[in-house]
C-alpha positions, -999 to 999 in steps of 0.1 A, spaced: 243 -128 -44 221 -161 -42 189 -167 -56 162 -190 -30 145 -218 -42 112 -213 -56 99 -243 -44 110 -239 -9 77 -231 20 80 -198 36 89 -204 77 68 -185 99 99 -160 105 105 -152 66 65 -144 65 68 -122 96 96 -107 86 81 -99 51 52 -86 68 68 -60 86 88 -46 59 55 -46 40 34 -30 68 64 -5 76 50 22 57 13 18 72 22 13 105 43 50 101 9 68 89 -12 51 108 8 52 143 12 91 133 -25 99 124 -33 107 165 -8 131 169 -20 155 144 -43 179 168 -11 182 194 10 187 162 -13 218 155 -17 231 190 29 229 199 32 247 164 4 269 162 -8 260 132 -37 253 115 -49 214 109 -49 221 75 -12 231 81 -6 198 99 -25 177 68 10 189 49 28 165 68 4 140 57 2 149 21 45 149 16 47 115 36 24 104 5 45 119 -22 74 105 -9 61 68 -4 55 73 -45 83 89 -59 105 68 -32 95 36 -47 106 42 -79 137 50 -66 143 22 -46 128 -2 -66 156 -5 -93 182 7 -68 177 -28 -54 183 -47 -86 216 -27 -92 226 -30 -51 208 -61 -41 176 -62 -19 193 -63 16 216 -30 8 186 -15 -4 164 -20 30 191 -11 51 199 21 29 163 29 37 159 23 76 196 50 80 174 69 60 144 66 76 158 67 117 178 101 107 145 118 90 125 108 124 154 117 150 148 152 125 110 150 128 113 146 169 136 178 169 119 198 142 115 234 155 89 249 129 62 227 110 80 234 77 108 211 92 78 185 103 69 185 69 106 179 56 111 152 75 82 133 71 93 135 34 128 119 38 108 93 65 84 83 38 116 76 18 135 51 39 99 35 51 93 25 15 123 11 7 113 -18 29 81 -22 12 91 -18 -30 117 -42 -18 97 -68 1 77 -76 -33 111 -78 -52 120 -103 -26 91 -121 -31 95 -127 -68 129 -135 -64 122 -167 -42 90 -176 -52 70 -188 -89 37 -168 -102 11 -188 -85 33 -190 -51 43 -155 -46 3 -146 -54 -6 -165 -25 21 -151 -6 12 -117 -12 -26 -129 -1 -8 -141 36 14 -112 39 -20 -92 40 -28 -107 72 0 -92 86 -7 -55 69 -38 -54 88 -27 -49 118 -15 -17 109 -49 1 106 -68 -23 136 -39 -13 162 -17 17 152 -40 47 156 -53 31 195 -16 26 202 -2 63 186 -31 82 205 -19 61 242 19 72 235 8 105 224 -18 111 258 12 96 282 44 108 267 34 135 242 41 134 202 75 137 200 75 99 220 56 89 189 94 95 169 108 80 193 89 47 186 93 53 149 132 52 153 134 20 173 112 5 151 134 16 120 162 0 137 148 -31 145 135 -40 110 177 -28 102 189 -56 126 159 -82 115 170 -76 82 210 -77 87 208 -109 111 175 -127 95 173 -118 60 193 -135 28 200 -116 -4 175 -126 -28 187 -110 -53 203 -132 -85 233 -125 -106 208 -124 -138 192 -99 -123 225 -81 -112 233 -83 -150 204 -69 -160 204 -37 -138 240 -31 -145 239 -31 -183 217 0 -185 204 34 -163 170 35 -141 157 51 -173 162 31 -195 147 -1 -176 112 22 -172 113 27 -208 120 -15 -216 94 -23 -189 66 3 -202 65 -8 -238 54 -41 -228 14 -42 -228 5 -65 -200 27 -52 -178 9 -15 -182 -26 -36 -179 -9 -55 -142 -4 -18 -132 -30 -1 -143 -53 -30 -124 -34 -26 -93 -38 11 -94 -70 16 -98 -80 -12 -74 -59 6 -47 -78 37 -59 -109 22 -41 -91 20 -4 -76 56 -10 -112 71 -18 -124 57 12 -95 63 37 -95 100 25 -138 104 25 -150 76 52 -147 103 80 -170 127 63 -189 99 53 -194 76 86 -194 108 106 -209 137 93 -230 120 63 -246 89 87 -241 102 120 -220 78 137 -196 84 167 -162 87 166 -159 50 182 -181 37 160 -160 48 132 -133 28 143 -156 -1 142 -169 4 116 -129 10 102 -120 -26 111 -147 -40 98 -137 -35 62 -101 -45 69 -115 -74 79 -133 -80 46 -105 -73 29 -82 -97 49 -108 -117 48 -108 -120 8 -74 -121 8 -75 -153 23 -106 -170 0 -79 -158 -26 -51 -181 -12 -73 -210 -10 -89 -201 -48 -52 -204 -57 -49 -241 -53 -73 -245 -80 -69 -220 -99 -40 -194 -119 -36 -160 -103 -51 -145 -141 -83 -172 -137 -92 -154 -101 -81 -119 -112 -102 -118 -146 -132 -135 -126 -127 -110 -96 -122 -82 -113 -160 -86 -133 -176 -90 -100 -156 -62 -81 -169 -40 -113 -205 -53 -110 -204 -43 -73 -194 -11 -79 -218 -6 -102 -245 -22 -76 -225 7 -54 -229 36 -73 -267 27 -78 -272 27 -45 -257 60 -38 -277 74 -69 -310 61 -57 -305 75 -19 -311 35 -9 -306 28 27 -277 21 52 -288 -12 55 -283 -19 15 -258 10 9 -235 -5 34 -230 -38 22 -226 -27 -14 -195 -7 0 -181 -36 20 -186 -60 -9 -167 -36 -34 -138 -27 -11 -131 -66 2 -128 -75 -40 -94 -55 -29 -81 -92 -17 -89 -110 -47 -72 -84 -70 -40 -69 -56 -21 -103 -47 -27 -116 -79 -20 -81 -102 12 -75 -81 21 -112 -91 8 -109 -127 27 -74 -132 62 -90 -115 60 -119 -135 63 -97 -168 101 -97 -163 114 -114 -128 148 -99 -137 134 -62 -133 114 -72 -102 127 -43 -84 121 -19 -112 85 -31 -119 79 -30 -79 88 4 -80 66 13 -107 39 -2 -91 44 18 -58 45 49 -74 18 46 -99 -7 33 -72 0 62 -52 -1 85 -77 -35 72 -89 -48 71 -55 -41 104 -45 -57 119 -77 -88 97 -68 -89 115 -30 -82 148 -46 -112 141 -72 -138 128 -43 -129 160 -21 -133 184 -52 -170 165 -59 -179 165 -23 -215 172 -17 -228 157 16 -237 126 4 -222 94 -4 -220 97 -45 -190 108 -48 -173 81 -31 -196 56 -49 -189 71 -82 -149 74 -78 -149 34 -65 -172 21 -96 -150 40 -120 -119 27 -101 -132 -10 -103 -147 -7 -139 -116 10 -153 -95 -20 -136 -117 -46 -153 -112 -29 -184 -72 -26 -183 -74 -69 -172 -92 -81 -201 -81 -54 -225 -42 -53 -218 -34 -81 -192 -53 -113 -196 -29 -137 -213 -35 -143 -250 
């Protein structure tokens, strides 16, 4: 067990390296997405059928995460990822031979397990090596990386799919497991300290939620990092309907239309890691998180008024980009709390976001009604309520 230097710069490898495990999980939904209509036609299934696989990768991301998040502080951070890529190549070598979809669906479970081991850990490692204001603006770079998931993945899972079929999508999906496994086994050192070790080994998983959840700005960190990610999941799960069906866009232009809000959200990830050299990570979060609600409610009023494309548009885009000045710096604020439980409070973050931003899809979809309220309504409540649990519970005293 060793613990990094704080004070030491990230090399290009380390941030690449910490950007794959952190994109491992995206790159595994969003590589999978074009397969789902072949999926449906091999089985003989309906798509809603096939959305099961998509629904049980989800819940297992969340509850995964809290697994693996203080699994890491008892185990150490490099045990913890590797534990999680054997998990995750044996779930898709089952996916790629599942006979029936209820096997599909079981595997993508167990997948969605080892995939966010890498990613509740990455954050751990993060804290572990690096101070508040440091690992905030890490966080901010490692975004750049994360992108790449949504801009590339679907183009390159629907290519494999047309040439080699879905099952070659698996295929990928194990060699990529076991090259973040070997990255991680040659490349990676263990983070992890022997405080921290102490720590994890002088009580259960149970009872370090229960220490972590009394304390009230940690609850305000997660609750601003939920519902902030609460604003991407409403729209990942509604902008087809929306772009599609509700403006009348093309398919293609969907896509563009896609990247063009990862961009703003890289975008403002990276006005955040130059805001940090002049300011905390609480200054820009409590600033950020006024204007991200003030654009929602700019947002909403839009939808509510039927205004234009032309304004309705750039309302959304504004809203969703605050996602870069607020995630870094809650995920920093939240590990901060107690850096001797940063595998624990990782994994409470993980699940809780997903968790929240599943019931925000599932409340959009129950609402739907053709137009774009909905969506506008569940992203100002999403951006209000995480302005609310900054100042009320976070924001340093």
């Amino acid at each position: 067990m060793s613990s990094v230097a704080a004070s030491r710069a990230p090399s290009l490898g380390e941030i690449l390296l910490l950007g794959s495990l952190t994109a491992f999980g995206a790159v595994t939904i969003d590589l999978y997405l074009p397969t789902l209509p072949a999926i449906a036609r091999d089985y003989g299934v309906s798509d809603a059928a096939v959305q099961l696989t998509m629904s049980t990768f989800l819940v297992g991301m969340a509850v995964g995460q809290l697994f693996f998040g203080p699994l890491s502080d008892r185990i150490g951070r490099r045990p913890a990822i590797l534990l999680g890529c054997g998990v995750y190549v044996l779930a898709s070598i089952g996916c790629a031979l599942a006979p029936t979809i209820e096997a599909l669906v079981a595997g993508r479970f167990f997948q969605a397990l080892g995939c966010c081991a890498a990613m509740v850990t990455c954050r751990a490692i993060v804290r572990d090596r690096y101070d508040h204001s440091e690992s905030a603006r890490i966080f901010s770079l490692l975004m750049l990386v994360l992108a790449i998931a949504p801009l590339l993945a679907p183009t390159l899972g629907g290519w494999i799919a047309a040439v080699a079929g879905w099952h070659a999508v698996f295929a990928v999906f194990i060699i990529v497991g076991l090259a973040i496994a070997l990255a991680v086994a040659l490349r990676l050192e263990e983070s992890r300290s022997d405080a921290t070790a102490r720590a994890a080994a002088d009580g259960s998983v149970l009872t370090a939620y229960a220490l972590l959840l009394r304390q009230r700005r940690l609850i305000g960190y997660l609750l601003v990092g939920a519902a902030n990610g609460a604003t991407l999941f409403s729209y990942i799960a509604g902008s087809p309907d929306l772009v599609i069906n509700i403006w009348g866009f093309s398919a293609s232009e969907f896509g563009l239309i896609f990247a063009v809000i990862a961009v703003g959200v890289v975008g403002s990830s990276q006005i955040n890691r130059a805001l940090l050299r002049r300011f905390t990570p609480d200054q820009v979060l409590g600033a950020a998180s006024i204007g991200a609600a003030l654009a929602g409610l700019v947002l909403l009023a839009s939808a509510l008024l039927d205004a234009p494309l032309a304004l309705l548009f750039p309302a959304l885009f504004v809203a969703l980009s605050s996602n870069g000045l607020i995630a870094a710096n809650a995920s920093a604020g939240a590990l901060n709390v107690d850096p001797l439980r940063a595998g624990a409070i990782s994994g409470l973050m993980g699940g809780i976001s997903f968790a929240v931003g599943a019931l925000a899809s599932a409340a959009a979809a129950a609402v739907h009604d053709g137009t774009a309220r909905p969506m506008a309504a569940n992203i100002c409540i999403a951006l209000l309520m995480a302005a609310a649990a900054y100042h009320g519970l976070a924001k340093p005293r």
